[in-house]
C-alpha positions in Angstrom: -11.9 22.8 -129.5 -15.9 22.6 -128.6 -18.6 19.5 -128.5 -18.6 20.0 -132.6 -15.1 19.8 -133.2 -14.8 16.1 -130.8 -17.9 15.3 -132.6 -16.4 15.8 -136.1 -13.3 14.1 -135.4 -15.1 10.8 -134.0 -17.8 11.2 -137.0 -14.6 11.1 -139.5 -13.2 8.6 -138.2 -15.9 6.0 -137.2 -17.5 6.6 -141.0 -13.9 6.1 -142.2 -13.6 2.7 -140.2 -16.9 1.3 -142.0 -15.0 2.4 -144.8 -12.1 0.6 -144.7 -14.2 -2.4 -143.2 -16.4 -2.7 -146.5 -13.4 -2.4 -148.8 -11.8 -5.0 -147.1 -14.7 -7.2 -148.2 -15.0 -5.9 -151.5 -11.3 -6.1 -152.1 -9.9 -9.1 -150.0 -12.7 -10.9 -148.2 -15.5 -12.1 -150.9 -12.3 -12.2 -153.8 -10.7 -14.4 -151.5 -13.7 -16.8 -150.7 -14.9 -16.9 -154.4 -12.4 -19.4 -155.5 -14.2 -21.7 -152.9 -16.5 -24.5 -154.2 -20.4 -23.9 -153.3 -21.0 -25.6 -150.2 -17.0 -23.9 -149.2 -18.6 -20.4 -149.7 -21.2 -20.8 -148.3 -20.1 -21.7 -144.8 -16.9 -19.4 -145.2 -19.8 -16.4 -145.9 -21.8 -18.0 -142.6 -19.0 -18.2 -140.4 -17.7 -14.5 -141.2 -21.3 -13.3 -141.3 -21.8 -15.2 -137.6 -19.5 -13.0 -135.8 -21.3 -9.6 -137.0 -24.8 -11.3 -136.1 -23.4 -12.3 -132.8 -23.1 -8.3 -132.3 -19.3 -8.3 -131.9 -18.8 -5.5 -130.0 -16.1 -3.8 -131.0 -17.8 -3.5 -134.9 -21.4 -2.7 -133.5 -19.2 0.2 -132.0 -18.2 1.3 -134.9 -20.7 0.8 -137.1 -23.7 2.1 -134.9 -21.4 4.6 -133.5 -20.8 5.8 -137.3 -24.3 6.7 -137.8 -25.0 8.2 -134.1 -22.4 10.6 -134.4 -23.4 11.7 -137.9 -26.7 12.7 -137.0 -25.4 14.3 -133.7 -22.6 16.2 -135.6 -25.3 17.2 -138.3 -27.5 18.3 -135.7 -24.6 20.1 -134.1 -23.3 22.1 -137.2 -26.9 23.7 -137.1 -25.2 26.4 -135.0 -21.5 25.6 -136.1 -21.3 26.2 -139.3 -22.7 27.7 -142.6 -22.1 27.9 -146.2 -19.8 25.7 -148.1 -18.9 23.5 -144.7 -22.8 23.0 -144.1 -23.1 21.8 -147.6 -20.3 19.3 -147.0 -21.9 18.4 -143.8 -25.1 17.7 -145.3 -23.6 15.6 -148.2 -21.8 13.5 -145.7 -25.2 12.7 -144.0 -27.5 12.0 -146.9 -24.7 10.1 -148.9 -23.8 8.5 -146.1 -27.4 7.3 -145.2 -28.6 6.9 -148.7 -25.6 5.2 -150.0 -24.2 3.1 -147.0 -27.1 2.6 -144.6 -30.0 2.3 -146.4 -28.8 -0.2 -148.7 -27.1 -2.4 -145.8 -30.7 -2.7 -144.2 -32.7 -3.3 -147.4 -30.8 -5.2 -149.3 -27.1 -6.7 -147.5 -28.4 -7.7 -144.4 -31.7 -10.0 -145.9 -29.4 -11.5 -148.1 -26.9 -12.2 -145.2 -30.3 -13.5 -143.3 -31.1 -15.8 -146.3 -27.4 -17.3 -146.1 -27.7 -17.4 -142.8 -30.7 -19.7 -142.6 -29.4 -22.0 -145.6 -28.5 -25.4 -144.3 -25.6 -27.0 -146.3 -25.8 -29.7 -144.5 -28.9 -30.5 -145.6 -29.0 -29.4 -149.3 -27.7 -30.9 -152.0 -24.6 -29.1 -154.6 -27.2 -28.0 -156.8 -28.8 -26.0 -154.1 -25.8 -24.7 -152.9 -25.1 -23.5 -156.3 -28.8 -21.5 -156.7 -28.4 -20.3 -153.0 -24.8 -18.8 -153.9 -25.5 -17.6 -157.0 -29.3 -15.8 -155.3 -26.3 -14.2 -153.2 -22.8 -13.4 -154.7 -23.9 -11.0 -157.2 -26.4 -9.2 -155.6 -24.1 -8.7 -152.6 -20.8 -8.0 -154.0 -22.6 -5.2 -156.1 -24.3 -3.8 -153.9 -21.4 -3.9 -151.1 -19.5 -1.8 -154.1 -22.0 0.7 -154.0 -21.7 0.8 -150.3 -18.1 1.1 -150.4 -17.6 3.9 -153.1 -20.3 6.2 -150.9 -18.8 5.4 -147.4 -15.2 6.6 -149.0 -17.2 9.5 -150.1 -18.3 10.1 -147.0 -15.1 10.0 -145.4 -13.4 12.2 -147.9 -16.4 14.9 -147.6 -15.4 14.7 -143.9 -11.9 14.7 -144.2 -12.7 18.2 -146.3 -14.7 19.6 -143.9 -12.2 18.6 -140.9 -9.7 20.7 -142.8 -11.6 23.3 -143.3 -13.0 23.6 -139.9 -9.5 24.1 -138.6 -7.7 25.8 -141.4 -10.4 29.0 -140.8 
């Protein structure tokens, strides 16, 4: 086992972690707060949201980590591997960047940010109701599209974790 191999195996499972962690939103999480009145979203949404913002550690670990060791593991397989397993490195990077990263800094996070700064406090049910509904969609379909190309990822990693050791 060289740098590649420990590199591969954190890569896979750190990508898989973000994974699992937007599934659970788009399967438990924001299905579970949408039965929630406006102003009850809203500050459900802020409160999870908080914690992330507040750069708990242990998911800034894992979800910083995911993207550092996929560019180091790309940069890596330069000199590890060719052919078919480059190809599913490759794939694992773009798809991973373009399908998980990218649209968690253009999109997700602003509307997290816009949330975020919403006072419910201060705004009346009608406001609430335009603030949620400038934010459910938007976000659940978009945190879909994340989710589908982080399992991707993960299984184009899995592949090429198998096929790494089965040579």
């Amino acid at each position: 086992m060289n740098v590649f191999h420990i590199f591969l195996m954190s890569t896979t499972f750190l990508c898989s972690m973000v994974g699992g962690f937007l599934l659970a939103f788009a399967i438990v999480i924001m299905p579970g707060i949408k039965i929630l009145s406006d102003k009850e979203f809203i500050k459900t949404f802020q409160a999870i949201d908080k914690v992330i913002q507040d750069r708990q550690p242990i998911f800034i670990i894992i979800w910083i980590g995911s993207i550092i060791t996929l560019i180091i593991t790309f940069i890596l397989s330069l000199q590890e591997i060719e052919g078919f397993k480059f190809t599913l490195m490759i794939l694992s990077l773009l798809i991973n960047l373009l399908g998980v990263h990218i649209p968690t800094i253009i999109i997700n996070v602003p509307l997290n940010n816009k949330l975020q700064s919403f006072d419910i406090h201060t705004e009346d049910e009608k406001s609430c109701n335009t603030a949620r509904d400038n934010f459910e969609l938007q976000w659940n379909r978009w945190n879909v599209i994340r989710t589908i190309f982080s399992c991707i990822t993960s299984i184009l990693l899995i592949i090429l974790l198998f096929s790494v050791y089965i040579e």
